[in-house]
N, C-alpha and C positions, 0 to 999 in steps of 0.2 A: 503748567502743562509741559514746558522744555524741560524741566526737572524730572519727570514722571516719563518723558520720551527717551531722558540720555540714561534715567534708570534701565527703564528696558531694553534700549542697546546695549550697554550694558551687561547683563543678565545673558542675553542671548550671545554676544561675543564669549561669551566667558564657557557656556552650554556646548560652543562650536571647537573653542581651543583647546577646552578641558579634553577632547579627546584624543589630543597629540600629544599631551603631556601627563608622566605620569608623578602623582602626588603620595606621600607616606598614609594617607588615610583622611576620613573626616571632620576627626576634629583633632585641635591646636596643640601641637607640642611646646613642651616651655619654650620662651625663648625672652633675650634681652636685646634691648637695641638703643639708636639716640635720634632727637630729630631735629629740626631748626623749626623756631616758632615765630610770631607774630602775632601781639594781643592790639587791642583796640581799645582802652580805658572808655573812648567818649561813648559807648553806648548808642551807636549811632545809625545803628541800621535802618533802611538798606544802604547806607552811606557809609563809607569808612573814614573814619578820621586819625587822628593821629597814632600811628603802630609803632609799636615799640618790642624791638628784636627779645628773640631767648632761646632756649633751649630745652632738652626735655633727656634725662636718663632714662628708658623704661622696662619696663615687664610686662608680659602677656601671658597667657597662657588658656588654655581652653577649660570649660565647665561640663560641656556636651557639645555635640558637631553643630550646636547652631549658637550657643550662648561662651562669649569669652568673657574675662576680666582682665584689667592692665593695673597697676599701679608706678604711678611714674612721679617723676623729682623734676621741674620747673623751675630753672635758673633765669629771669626775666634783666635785661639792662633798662633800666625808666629811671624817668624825676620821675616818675607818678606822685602826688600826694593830695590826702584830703584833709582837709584844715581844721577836719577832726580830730586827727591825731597831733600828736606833740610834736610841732618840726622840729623840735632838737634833736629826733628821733627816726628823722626820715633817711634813708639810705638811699643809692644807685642803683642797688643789685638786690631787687625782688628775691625770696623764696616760698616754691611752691609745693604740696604734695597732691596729690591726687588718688582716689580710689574707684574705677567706674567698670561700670557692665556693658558688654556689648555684645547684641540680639544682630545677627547675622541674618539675610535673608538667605542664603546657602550655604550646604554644610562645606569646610576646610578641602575640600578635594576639588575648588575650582577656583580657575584663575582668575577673574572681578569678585568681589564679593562686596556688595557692600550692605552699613550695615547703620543702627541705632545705637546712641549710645547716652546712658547718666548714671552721675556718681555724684560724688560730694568730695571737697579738696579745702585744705587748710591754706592760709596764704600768711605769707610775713610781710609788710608793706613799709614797716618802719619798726625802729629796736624794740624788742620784746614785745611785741604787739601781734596777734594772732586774729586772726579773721576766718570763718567758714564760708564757702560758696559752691551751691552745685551744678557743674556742666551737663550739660544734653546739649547732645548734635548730633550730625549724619558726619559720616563717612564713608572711605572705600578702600579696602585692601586688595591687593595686587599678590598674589600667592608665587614665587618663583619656585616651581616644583621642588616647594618643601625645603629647600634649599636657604632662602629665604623671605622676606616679607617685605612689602613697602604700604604705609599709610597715609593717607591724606583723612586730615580731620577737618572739622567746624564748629565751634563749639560757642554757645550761646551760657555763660554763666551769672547765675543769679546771687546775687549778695544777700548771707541770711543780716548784714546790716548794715544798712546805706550809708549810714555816720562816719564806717571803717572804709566802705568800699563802695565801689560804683557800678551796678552788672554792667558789663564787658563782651568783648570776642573775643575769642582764640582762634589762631587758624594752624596745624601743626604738618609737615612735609615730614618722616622719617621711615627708618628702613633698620629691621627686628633680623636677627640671627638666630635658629633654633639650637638648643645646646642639652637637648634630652628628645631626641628625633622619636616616631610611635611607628618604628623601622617595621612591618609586620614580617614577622619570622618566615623563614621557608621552608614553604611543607615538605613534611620527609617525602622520600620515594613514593609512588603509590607500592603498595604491597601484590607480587605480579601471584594469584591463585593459581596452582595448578590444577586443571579440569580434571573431576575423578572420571577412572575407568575400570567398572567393578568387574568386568569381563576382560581386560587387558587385550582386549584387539584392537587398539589406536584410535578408535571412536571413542568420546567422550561422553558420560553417563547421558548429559542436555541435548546430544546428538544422535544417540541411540536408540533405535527402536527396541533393541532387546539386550538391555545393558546386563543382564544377569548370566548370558549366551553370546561366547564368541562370536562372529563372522563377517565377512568382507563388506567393505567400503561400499559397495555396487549394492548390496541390498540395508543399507542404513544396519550395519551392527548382526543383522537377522544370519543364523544359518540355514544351511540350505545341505540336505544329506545327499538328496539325491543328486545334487549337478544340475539341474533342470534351469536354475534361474529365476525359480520361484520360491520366494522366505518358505521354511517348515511352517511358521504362523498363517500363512495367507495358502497354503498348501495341503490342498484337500489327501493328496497320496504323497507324500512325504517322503515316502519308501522306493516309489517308482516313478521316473524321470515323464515328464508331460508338458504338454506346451500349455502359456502361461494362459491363453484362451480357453482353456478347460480345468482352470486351477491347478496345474501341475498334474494332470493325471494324467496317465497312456491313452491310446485309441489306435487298437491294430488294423483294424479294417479302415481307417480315415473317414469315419462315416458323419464325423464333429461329436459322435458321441460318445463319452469315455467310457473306458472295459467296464469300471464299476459299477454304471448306470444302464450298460449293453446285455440284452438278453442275446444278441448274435455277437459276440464281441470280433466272431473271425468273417461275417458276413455285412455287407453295409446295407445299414437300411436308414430310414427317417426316424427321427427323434420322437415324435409323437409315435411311433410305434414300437419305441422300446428299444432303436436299433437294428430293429429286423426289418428283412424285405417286403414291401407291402404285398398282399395275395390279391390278387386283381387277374381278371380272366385273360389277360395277354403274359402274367407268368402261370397261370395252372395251364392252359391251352396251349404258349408255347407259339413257337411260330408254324403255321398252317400253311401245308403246299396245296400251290395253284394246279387249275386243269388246263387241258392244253387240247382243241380242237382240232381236227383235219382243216384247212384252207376253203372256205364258204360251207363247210358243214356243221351242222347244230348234231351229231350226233354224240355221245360218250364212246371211247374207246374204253377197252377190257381196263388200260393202266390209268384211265381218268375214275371208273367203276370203284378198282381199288384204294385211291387214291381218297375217294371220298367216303367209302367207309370206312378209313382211317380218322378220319374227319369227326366222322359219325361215331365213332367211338370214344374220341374225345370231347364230346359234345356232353354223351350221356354220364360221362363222367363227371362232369359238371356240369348241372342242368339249369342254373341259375346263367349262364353266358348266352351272349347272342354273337351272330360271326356275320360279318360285313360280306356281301357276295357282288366284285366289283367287276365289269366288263368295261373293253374300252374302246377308241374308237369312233366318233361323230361327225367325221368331214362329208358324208353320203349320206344318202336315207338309206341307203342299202346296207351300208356301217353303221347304223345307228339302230337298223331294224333286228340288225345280226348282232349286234351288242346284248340288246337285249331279248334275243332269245339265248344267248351261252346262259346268262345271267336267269332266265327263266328255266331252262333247260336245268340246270345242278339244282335251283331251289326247290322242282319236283321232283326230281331226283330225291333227295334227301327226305322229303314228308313221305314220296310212295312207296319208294324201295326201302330208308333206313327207320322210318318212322319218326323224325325229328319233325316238332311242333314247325307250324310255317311262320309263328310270332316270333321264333326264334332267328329270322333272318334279316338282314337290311338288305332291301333290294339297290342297284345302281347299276347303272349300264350308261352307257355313253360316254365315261369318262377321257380325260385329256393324260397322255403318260405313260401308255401299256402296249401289249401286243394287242392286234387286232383277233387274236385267236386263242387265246388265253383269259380265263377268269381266275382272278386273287381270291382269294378268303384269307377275314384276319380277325383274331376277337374286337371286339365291338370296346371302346374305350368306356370308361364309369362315365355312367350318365348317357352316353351316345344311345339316339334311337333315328329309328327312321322306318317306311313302308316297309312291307313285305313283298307286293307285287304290285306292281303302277301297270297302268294301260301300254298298250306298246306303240312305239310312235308311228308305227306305217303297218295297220293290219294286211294292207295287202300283199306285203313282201315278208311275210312271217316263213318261217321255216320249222318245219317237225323236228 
């Protein structure tokens, strides 16, 4: 369990440092290096027993970012011997070779790595005597940004013959030099494009609204003939300057609606009628002059007489209108009775003498706003209606 904790420490320091440090690539460039060793002849695990120093020339190099191989030369100092062999034949000085794989759990671009490892190794233990044996063990390599390497091993080696040799440990401390680095080259320049401009007005084809067609900055590439500030594309008159509220087209009368679409182009009128002036009986009628009484008399004078068959004559000319006939004045019953005889006075007027219908009139009298001696007429608004004669409010103060 402490082995599988210090692993993942491990792992994780390696995950956090890797990113300060930068490394040639993922996996291993050749490299040679030496280490100092320490075997264990007695087999004696988890015990150590008696170690006997050595050394180690070697080689690495990578297969793929996760799988290396080393082969290395083992110079061991020991009495080792097994009473198998011929002591007259036993030496001081061990020779070893080694051939092993090693399965990385991360690829060459970080700083812990550790890793599996077996091979198979030749060993010389005494003269001309050759023995095979293969290690498997863990380790952990130390990555110095590619620069170089340091290894610690552990190796558990088995004897393929016990008569010659005895399985063993290894324990190996060394530090590998790269001397063929996987330096990755440095990319050229990026190559800088120049944006095409098939209309050559400083907008860019990708920026262009109308890349085939000069024109300014302000309308994205588009020209514009008129001046107006509106693209010829989005511009209904193209020809003739307009505000961009009416697509680019004129409007001489300012009526919102452009000349091309105005039956009155020099007159203003509302858009549902084409531009023209609506005909409504306050423009065919016009504005209608009021009458004007003597001071408490209900009678007509000759220029009140006049007055209204002016009236009367615009009436008959359009005979579809009706005309408001306003008296004013209600702070008395005497003013209110006299209101409404002005008010009744002209509206018989007009049925006896000019022969104007009496459904043609809106009665009112007592209104707030006017002379007390003067009745208005004004055409009647669309849709406005009202009586033609109401009761009078004080019969007994009536006036002829």
């Amino acid at each position: 369990m402490k082995q599988l904790k210090l692993t993942f420490a491990l792992m994780l320091m390696s995950t956090l440092v890797m990113a300060q440090i930068e490394f040639d690539g993922p996996k291993k460039a050749s490299q040679i290096g030496f280490s100092g060793n320490l075997v264990d002849f007695s087999a004696s695990l988890p015990k150590v027993g008696k170690v006997d120093p050595g050394f180690s020339i070697m080689f690495w190099n990578g297969l793929t970012n996760h799988l290396d191989y080393s082969v290395r030369y083992n110079g061991l100092f020991s009495n080792y011997q097994k009473p198998a062999n011929d002591l007259n034949r036993f030496t001081d000085y061990k020779n070893e070779a080694e051939l092993s794989f090693h399965l990385k759990a991360l690829s060459d671009d970080h700083l812990f790595n550790p890793f599996l490892s077996a091979g198979v190794g030749l060993g010389n233990y005494a003269k001309s005597i050759f023995t095979p044996y293969a290690p498997v063990g863990l380790g952990l390599q130390v990555n110095l940004a590619s620069e170089g390497y340091i290894y610690l091993q552990g190796n558990y080696r088995f004897a393929f013959n016990e008569k010659r040799l005895d399985n063993n440990t290894f324990f190996s401390l060394g530090v590998a030099q790269p001397f063929g680095r996987r330096i990755a080259p440095t990319p050229p320049p990026p190559v800088v494009e120049i944006p095409k401009d098939t209309d050559n007005d400083g907008i860019p084809d990708y920026l262009d609204a109308c890349p085939n067609e000069a024109g300014p900055k302000e309308l994205n590439g588009c020209p514009d003939r008129d001046g107006d500030g509106v693209a010829d594309k989005d511009d209904a008159c193209p020809d003739q300057a307009g505000p961009k509220e009416l697509n680019g087209c004129p409007d001489r009368d300012g009526d919102g609606v452009p000349d091309k679409d105005d039956a009155c182009a020099d007159t203003p009128g509302p858009a549902y009628n084409k531009g023209c002036p609506e005909v409504t009986c306050a423009t065919t009628l016009g504005t209608l002059p009021g009458v004007s009484f003597v001071a408490n008399s209900n009678k007509l004078t000759n220029d009140a007489v006049a007055t209204l068959a002016a009236v009367a004559e615009k009436m008959r000319a359009n005979p579809n209108c009706k005309v408001v006939v306003t008296g004013y004045c209600a702070a008395t019953k005497k003013l209110q009775q006299l209101s409404w005889d002005h008010v009744n006075k002209v509206i018989t007027h007009m049925i006896e003498k000019e022969g104007i219908s009496g459904d043609r009139f809106i009665f009112s009298s007592g209104q707030d706003g006017g002379d007390c001696n003067t009745v208005d007429l004004r055409a009647a608004s669309e849709g406005e209606d009202g009586p033609n004669t109401v009761a009078p409010p004080h019969p007994q103060l009536r006036r002829n």
